[in-house]
C-alpha positions in Angstrom: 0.0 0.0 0.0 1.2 3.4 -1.2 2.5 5.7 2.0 3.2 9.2 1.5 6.9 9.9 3.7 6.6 13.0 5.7 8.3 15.9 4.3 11.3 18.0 5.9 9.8 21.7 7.3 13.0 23.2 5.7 12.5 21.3 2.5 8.7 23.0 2.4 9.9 26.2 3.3 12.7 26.1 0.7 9.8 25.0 -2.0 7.9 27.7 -1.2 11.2 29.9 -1.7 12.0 28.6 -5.2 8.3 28.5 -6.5 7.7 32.3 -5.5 11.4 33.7 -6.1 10.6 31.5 -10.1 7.1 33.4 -10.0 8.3 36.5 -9.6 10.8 36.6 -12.6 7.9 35.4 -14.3 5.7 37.6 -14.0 7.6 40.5 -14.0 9.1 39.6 -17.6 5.7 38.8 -18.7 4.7 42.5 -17.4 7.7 44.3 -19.2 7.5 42.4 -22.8 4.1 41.4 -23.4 1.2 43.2 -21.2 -0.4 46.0 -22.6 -0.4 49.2 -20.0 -3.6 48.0 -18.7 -2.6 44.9 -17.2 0.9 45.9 -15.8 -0.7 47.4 -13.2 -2.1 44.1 -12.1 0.4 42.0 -13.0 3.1 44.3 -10.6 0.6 44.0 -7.6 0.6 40.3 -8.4 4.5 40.0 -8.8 5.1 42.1 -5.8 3.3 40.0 -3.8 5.1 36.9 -4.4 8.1 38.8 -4.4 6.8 39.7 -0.4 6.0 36.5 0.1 9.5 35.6 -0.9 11.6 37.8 1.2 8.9 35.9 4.1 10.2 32.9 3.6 13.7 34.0 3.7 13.0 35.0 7.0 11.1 32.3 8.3 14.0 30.2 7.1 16.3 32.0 9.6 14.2 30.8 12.4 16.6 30.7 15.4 19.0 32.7 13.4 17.4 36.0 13.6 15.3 37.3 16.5 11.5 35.8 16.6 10.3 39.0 16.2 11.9 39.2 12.5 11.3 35.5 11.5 7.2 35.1 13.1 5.9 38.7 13.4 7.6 40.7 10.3 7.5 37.2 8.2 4.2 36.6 8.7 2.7 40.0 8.5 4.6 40.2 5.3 2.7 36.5 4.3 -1.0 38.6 4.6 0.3 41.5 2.8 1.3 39.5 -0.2 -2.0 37.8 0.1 -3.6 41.2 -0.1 -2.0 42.6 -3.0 -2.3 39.0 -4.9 -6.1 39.3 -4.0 -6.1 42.5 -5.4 -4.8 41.6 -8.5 -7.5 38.8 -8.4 -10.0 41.6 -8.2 -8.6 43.5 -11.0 -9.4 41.0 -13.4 -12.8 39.7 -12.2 -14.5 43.4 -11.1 -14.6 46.3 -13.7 -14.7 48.7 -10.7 -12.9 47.3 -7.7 -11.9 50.5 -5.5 -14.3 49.6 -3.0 -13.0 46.4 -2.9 -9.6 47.3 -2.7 -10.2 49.6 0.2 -12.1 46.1 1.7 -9.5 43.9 1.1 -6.6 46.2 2.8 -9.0 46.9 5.9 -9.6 42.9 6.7 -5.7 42.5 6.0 -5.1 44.8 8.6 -7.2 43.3 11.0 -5.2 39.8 10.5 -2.0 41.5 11.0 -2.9 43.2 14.0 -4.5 40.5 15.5 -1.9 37.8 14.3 1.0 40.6 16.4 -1.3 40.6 19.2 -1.4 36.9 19.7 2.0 36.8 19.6 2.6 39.7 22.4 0.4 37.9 24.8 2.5 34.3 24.1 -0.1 32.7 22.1 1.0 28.9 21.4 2.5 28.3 18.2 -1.0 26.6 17.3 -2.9 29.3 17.8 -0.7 31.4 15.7 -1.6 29.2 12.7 -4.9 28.9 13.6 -4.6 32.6 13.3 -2.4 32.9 10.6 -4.8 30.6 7.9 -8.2 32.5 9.3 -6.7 35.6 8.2 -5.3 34.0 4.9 -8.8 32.5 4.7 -10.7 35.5 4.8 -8.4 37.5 2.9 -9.2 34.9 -0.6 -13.1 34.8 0.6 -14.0 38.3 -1.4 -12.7 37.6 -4.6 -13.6 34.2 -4.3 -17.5 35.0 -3.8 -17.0 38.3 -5.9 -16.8 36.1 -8.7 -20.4 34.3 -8.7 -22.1 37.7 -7.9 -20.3 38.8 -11.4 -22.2 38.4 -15.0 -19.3 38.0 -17.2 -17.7 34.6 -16.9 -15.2 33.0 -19.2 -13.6 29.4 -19.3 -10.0 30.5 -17.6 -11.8 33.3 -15.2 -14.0 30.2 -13.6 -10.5 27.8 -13.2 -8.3 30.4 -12.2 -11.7 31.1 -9.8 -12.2 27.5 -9.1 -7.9 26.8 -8.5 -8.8 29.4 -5.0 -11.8 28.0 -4.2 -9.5 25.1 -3.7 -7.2 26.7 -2.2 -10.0 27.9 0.6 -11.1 24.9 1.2 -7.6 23.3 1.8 -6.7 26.1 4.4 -10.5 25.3 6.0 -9.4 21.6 6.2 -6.2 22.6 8.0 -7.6 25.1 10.7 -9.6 22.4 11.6 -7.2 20.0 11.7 -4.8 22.1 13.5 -7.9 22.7 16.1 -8.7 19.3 16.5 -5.0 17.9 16.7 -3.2 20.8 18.4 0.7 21.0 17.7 3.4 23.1 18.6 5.3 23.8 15.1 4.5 25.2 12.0 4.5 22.3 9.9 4.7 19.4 11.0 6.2 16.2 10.6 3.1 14.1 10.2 1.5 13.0 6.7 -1.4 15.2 6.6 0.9 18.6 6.8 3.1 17.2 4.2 0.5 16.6 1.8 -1.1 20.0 2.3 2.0 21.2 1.7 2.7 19.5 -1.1 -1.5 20.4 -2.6 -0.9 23.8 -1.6 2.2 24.1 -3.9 0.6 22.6 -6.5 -2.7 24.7 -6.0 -0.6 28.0 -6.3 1.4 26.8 -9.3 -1.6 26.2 -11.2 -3.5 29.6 -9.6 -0.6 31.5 -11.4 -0.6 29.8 -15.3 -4.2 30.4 -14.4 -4.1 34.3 -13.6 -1.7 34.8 -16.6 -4.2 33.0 -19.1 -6.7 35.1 -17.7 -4.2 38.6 -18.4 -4.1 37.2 -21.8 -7.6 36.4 -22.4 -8.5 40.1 -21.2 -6.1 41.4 -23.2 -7.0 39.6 -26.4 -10.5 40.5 -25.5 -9.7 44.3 -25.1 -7.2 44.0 -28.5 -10.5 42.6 -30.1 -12.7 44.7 -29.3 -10.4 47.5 -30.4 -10.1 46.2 -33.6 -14.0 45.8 -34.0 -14.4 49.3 -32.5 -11.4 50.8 -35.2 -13.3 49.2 -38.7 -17.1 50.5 -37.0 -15.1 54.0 -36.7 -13.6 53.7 -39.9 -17.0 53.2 -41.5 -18.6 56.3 -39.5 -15.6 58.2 -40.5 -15.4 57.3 -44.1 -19.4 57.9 -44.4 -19.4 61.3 -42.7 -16.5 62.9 -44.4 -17.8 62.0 -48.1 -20.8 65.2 -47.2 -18.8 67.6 -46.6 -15.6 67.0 -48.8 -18.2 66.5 -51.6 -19.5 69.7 -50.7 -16.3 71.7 -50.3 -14.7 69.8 -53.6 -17.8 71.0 -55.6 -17.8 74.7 -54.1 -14.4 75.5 -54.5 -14.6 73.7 -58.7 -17.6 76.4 -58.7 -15.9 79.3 -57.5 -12.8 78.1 -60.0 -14.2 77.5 -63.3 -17.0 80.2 -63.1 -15.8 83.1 -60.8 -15.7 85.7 -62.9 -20.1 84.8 -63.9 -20.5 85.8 -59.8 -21.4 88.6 -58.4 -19.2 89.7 -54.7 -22.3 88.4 -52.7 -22.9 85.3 -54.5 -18.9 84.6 -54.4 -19.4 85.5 -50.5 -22.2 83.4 -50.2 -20.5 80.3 -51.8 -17.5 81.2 -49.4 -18.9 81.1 -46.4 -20.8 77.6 -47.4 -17.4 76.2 -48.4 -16.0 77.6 -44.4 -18.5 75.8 -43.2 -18.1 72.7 -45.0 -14.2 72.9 -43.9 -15.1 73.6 -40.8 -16.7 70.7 -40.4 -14.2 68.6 -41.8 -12.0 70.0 -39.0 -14.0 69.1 -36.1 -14.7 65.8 -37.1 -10.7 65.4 -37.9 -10.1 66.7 -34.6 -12.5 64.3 -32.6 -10.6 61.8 -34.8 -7.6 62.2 -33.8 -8.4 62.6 -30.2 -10.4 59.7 -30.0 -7.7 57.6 -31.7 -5.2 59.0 -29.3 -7.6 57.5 -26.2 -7.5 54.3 -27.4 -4.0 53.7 -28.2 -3.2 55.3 -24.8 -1.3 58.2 -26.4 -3.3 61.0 -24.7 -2.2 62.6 -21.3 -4.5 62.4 -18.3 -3.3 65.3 -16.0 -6.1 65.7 -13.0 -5.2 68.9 -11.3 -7.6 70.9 -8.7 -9.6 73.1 -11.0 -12.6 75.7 -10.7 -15.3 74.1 -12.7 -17.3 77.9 -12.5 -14.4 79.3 -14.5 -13.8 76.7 -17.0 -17.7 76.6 -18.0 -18.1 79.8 -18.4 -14.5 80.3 -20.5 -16.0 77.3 -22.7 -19.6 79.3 -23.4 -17.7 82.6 -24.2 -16.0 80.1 -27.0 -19.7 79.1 -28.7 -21.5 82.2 -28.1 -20.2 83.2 -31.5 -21.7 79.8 -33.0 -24.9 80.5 -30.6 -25.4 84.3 -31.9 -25.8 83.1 -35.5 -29.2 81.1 -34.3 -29.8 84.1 -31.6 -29.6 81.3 -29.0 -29.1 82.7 -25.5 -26.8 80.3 -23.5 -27.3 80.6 -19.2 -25.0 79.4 -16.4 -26.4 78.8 -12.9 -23.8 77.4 -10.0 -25.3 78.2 -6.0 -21.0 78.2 -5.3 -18.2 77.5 -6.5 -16.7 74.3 -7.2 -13.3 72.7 -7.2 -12.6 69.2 -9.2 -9.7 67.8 -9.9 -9.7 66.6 -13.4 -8.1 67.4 -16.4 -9.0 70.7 -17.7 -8.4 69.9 -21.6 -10.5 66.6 -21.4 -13.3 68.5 -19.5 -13.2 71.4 -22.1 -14.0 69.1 -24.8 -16.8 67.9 -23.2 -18.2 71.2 -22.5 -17.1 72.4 -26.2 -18.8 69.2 -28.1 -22.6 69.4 -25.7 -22.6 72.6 -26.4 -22.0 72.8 -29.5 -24.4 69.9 -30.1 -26.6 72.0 -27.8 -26.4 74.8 -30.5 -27.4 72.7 -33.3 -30.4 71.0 -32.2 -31.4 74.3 -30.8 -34.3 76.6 -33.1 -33.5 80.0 -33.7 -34.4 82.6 -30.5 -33.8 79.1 -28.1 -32.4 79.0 -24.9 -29.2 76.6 -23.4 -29.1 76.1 -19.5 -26.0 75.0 -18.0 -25.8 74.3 -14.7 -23.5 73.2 -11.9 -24.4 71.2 -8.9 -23.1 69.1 -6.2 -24.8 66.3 -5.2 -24.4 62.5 -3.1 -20.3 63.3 -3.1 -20.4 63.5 -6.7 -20.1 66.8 -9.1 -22.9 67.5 -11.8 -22.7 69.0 -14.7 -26.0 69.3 -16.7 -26.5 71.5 -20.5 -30.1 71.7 -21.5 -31.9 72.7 -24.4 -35.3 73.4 -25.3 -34.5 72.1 -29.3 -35.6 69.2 -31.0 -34.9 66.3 -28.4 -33.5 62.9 -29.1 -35.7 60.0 -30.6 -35.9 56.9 -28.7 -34.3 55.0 -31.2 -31.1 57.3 -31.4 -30.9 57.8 -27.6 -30.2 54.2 -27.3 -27.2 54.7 -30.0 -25.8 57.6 -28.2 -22.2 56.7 -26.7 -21.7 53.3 -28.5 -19.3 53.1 -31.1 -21.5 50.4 -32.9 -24.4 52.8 -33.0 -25.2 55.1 -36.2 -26.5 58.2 -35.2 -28.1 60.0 -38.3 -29.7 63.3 -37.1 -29.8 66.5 -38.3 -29.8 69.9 -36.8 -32.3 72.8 -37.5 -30.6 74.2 -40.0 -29.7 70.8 -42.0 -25.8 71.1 -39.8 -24.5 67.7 -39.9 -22.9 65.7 -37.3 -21.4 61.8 -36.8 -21.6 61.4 -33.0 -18.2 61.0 -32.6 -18.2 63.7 -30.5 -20.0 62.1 -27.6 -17.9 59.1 -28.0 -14.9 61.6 -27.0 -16.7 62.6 -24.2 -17.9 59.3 -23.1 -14.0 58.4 -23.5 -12.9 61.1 -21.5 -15.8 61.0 -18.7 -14.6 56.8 -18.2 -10.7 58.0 -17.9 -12.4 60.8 -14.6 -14.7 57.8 -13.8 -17.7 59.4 -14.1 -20.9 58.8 -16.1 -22.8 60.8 -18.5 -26.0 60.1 -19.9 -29.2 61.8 -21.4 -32.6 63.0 -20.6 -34.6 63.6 -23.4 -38.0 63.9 -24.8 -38.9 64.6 -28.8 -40.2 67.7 -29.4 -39.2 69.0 -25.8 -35.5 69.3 -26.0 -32.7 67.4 -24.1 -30.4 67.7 -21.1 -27.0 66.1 -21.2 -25.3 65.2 -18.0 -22.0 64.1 -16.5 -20.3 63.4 -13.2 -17.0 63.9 -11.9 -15.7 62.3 -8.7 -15.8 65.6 -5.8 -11.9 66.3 -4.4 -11.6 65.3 -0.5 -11.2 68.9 0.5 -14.9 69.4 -0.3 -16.3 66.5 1.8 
């Protein structure tokens, strides 16, 4: 009959050295070659967690070398950090907003530590220091591990990497109980059940880490997918909206060429401001191009500093109030106070330029624009109404989705692709904020976006 030989403490401990020091290099070569800028983030919290939980097990392998304080309290401290910062890497990839969680996870991990220290400052036996030790590791793996049935995406390597921990819970359940029910005075023991925990939990975390790379990859291909989906639908908007007015401006300017002299100087003005408009509308849809293209390639600058919202709005309706006098629109801003944010102030001007300027467009003659500033459940509300045309049912679901064709005119027949409230929607994601509309037809529409308030304000 098969018997499994107990294995040597030191041997584990040494294991455990060579499988995390192995992981790290890993993991950090992975991160500086192949990830994309979105998962290096991750992947460093994941690395330097293994690369804590190596340096642990140096100094738990100076036991009686180095003072206890170094080899139990610092080691082990150091063991829940790196559990922490793996979990939170875990997180990252399951949750598409984990900051909550984050703050969660570092709170209960701070709870083990202190009460891990505390045991050992009133002489806790070395039992109940691992009880200790594995309830804290225990809980520390529970939120990500439930987080993941509470989320609706799923994928095949997001359940096994998911399924590797839950595992990995249950084994560190089995030993707390076994450690309760047998009580022993050493960290690992000698005996055949710690060994082959040992030897599972080695194998569990080797598999846990091919398993959380596969999952970088797969949310990488994903994203890399997506963008190249996103980049032929944006192609096809761009290509359609461009033939309009470069048709337009091609066949103005062939006018003013071949028969300039037939004119008179207020038909050749007339012709001449149609062709600046058509230009004009060449350039902005260029310039949303090129800014939107810059987002997704991660080539645009996002600089948040502490700025006076009142100041910027109403620098941004000095710029249309040109645009707005042509339609004798009267533009408003209302603000109780003033208000600090800290955002970027080119990214937010955008946003303010491209609502009101859509604003202006959907806007009759002799209409009114109402902006208004507000502050309201720790968040910062931005809101530009109209009392124009409105937004159809049918379009306001296609509003802010690249996939969605938005073909509506303005009241005076002034064209527009949408791709302007993609950039905003771009931009208002990178502050992590929302924006959205409110819109009936017939009764005009109010655009709004957040933006997280700064601490100072609270």
């Amino acid at each position: 009959m098969f018997e499994l030989l107990p294995v040597d403490p030191k041997t584990i401990f040494l294991l455990y050295f060579w499988g995390n020091l192995f992981t790290c290099v890993l993991i950090f070569s992975f991160s500086f070659s192949y990830a994309t800028s979105d998962n290096r983030k991750t992947l460093k919290w994941f690395g330097l967690g293994k690369l804590i939980l190596t340096v642990a097990w140096v100094l738990a392998l100076m036991r009686n070398i180095i003072p206890d304080f170094a080899s139990i309290n610092i080691a082990n401290s150091m063991i829940l950090g790196a559990c922490c910062f793996e979990t939170m890497a875990m997180l990252s990839l399951i949750v598409t907003h984990a900051k909550k969680h984050y703050r969660f996870q570092i709170a209960i991990t701070a709870a083990a530590i202190l009460f891990f220290n505390i045991s050992t400052f009133f002489d806790a036996t070395m039992n109940t220091r691992v009880i200790i030790g594995g309830i804290g590791i225990f809980i520390i793996y529970l939120l990500p591990t439930i987080t993941y049935f509470t989320e609706k995406e799923k994928s095949f390597f997001k359940t096994f990497y998911v399924l590797c921990y839950m595992a990995f819970e249950i084994l560190i359940a089995i030993r707390i109980v076994h450690r309760y029910r047998y009580p022993q005075d050493l960290i690992i023991s000698n005996d055949t059940f710690d060994s082959l925990y040992s030897i599972c939990l080695f194998l569990l975390t080797l598999i846990g880490i091919v398993g959380f790379l596969l999952l970088v990859k797969e949310k990488q291909d994903h994203k890399i997918k997506k963008l190249l989906n996103d980049k032929n639908q944006f192609f096809s908007i761009i290509s359609h909206d461009l033939r309009g007015p470069l048709g337009s401006s091609v066949s103005l300017s062939e006018i003013l060429l071949e028969n300039i002299e037939q004119y008179s100087r207020e038909e050749i003005k007339e012709i001449s401001e149609l062709l600046h408009d058509s230009n004009k509308n060449i350039y902005k849809l260029l310039e949303n191009l090129l800014d939107w293209s810059r987002v997704q390639t991660g080539m645009i600058a996002f600089n948040p500093k502490n700025i006076l919202l009142n100041a910027l709005i109403e620098e941004n309706i000095e710029l249309s109030k040109n645009v707005a006098l042509n339609k004798n629109i009267n533009i408003t801003f209302e603000a109780a106070y003033l208000v600090e944010a800290e955002a970027d102030k080119n990214m937010i001007s955008t946003i303010l330029r491209n609502l009101l300027s859509n604003a202006i467009k959907f806007t009759d003659k002799n209409g009114d624009i109402k902006v208004k500033l507000i502050k309201t459940n720790q968040k910062i509300e931005i809101s530009i109404a109209d009392n124009g045309i409105g937004v159809p049912d049918y379009i306001k679901e296609k509003l802010f989705k690249i996939n969605g064709k938005v073909l509506q005119k303005g009241t005076e027949n002034e064209l527009g692709s949408g791709l302007g409230l993609l950039l905003c929607k771009e931009f208002i994601n990178i502050h992590h904020g929302k924006i959205w509309v409110e819109s009936e037809e017939g009764k005009g529409s109010t655009f709004k976006f957040t933006l997280p308030i700064i601490k100072s304000q609270y």
